[in-house]
C-alpha positions in Angstrom: 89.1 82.4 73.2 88.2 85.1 75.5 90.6 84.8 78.4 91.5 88.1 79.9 94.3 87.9 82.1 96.7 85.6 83.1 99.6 84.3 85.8 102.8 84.0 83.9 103.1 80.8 86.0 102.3 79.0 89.1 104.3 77.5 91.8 106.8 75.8 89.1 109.4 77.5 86.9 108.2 77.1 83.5 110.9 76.7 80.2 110.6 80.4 80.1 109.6 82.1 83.1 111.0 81.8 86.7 108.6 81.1 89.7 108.9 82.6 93.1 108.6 79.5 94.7 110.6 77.3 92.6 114.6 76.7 91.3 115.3 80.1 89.4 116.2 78.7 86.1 116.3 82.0 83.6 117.0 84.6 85.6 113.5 85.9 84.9 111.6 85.6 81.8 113.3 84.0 78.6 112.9 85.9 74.9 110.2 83.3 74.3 108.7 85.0 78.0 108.9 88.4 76.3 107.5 87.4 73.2 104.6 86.1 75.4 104.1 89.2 77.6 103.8 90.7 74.2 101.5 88.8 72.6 99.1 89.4 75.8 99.7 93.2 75.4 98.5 92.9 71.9 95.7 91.1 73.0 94.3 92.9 75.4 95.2 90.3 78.8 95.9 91.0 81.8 99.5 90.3 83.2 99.7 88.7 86.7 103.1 88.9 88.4 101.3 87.0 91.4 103.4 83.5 91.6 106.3 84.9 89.6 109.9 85.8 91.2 111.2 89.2 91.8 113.4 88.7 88.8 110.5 88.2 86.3 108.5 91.1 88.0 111.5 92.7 86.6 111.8 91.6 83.4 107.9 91.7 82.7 108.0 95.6 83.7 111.2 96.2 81.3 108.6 94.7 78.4 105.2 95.5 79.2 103.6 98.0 77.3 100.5 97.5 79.5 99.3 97.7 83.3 100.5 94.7 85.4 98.6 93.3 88.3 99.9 90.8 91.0 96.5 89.3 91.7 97.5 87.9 94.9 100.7 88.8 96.8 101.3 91.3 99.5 104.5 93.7 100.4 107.5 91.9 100.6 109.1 94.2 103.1 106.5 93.7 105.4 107.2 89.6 105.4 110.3 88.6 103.4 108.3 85.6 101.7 109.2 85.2 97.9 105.7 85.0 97.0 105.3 89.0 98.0 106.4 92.2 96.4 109.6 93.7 96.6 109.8 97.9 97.0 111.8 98.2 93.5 109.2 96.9 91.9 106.3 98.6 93.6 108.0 101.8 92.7 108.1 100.5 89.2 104.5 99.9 89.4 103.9 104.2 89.4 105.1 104.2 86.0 103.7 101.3 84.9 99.7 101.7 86.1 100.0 98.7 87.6 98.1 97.2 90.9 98.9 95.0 93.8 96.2 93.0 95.3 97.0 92.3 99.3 96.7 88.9 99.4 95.2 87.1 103.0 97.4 84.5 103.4 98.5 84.7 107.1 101.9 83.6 105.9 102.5 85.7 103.3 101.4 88.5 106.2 103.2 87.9 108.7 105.0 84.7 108.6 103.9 80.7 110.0 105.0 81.9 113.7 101.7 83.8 114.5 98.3 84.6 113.4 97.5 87.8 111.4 94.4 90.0 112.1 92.8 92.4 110.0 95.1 95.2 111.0 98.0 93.3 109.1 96.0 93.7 106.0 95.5 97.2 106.6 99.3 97.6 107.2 100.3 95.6 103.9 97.7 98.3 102.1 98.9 100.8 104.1 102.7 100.0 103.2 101.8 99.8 99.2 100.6 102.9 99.5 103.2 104.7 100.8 105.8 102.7 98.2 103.3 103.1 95.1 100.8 104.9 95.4 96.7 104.9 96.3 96.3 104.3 92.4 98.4 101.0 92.7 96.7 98.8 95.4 93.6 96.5 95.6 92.4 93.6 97.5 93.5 89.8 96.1 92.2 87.5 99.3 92.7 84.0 97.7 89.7 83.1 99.5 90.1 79.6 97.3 93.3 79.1 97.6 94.7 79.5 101.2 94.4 77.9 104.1 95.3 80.6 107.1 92.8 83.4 106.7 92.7 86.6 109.4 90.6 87.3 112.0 87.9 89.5 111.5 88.7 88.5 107.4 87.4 84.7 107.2 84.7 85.0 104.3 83.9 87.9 102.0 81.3 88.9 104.4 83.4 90.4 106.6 84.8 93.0 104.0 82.8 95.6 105.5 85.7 95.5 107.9 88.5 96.6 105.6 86.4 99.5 104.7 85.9 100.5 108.0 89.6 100.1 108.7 90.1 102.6 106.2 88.0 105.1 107.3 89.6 104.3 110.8 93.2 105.3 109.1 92.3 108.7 107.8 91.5 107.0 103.8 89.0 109.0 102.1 86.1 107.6 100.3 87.1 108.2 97.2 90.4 106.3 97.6 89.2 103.6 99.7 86.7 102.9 96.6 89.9 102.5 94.5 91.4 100.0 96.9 87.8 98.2 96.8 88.3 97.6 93.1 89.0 101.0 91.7 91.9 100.8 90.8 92.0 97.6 88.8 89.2 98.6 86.9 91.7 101.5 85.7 94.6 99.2 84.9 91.9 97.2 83.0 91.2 99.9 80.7 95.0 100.8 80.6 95.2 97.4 79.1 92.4 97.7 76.7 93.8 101.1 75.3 97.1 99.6 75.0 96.3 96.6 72.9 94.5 99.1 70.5 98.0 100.9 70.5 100.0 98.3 70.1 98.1 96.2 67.3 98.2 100.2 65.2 102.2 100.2 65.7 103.3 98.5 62.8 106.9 98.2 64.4 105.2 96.8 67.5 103.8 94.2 64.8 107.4 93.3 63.4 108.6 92.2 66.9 106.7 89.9 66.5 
């Protein structure tokens, strides 16, 4: 029907796919999960680890034949909040061609105790970065989802201010434009070119 990516689930476990913010149920994704991380492979989607726990990040990189993307989420290791990225699987991510998009949420930045700033952002970027990679981060704000934004970051209109952040932490231009949107528009093609792969792979087909 045209959809082009999608979240393997929300806040709630689903029969075959754990949540990060819910009773872990499979211990990641079920065979039925593979088959469906498959099937979006073959079709060309988009796979978003955003909402998902650590354990299907896991599972999803162990089946994917195609770039991942955590729409929305930030570095784990930075603020311990199950709805952020572990290291393990950013490093998976280099392999992969996958991208993690920082998310804004001041909780998922730096917890419910104080409020984040634009430089928090900048650290979560900065911290994927050193963990994956320039190729493997973007910008996920969750403008219409969240309810805590940072200061200096409380409308798109204030984006300008990332980039200037960048500049202010030695990024180049060339890589800040892949955090600007760069890079997912690489892990979309990666996606595009798989699909073509994977529906000429007549064992690919069989797995089915």
């Amino acid at each position: 029907l045209g959809a082009r990516y999608m979240t393997l689930t929300h806040n709630q476990t689903l029969d075959w796919a754990d949540a990060a913010t819910d009773e872990a149920r499979h211990g990641g994704l079920t065979e039925f999960g593979e088959q469906v991380v498959q099937e979006m492979n073959r079709l060309g989607m988009l796979i978003d680890i955003s909402h998902v726990s650590a354990a299907t990040m896991r599972d999803v990189l162990q089946v994917t034949r195609a770039p991942v993307i955590a729409s929305h989420s930030s570095a784990f290791a930075l603020q311990a909040h199950p709805r952020n990225v572990p290291d393990d699987v950013l490093q998976r991510l280099v392999g992969n061609g996958g991208v993690v998009m920082v998310n804004f949420y001041s909780t998922f930045l730096v917890g419910t105790k104080k409020a984040a700033t634009l430089h928090n952002v900048l650290d979560h970027i900065d911290h994927i970065v050193k963990v994956a990679g320039i190729n493997h981060v973007g910008l996920g704000s969750d403008f219409d989802g969240i309810t805590r934004v940072p200061g200096q970051l409380e409308d798109v209109s204030r984006f300008p201010y990332i980039t200037q952040g960048l500049i202010d932490r030695g990024y180049s231009d060339k890589q800040i434009l892949k955090v600007l949107g760069g890079n997912l528009l690489v892990a979309f093609q990666a996606t595009e070119r798989a699909s073509t792969s994977f529906s000429n792979d007549p064992n690919a087909l069989e797995s089915r």
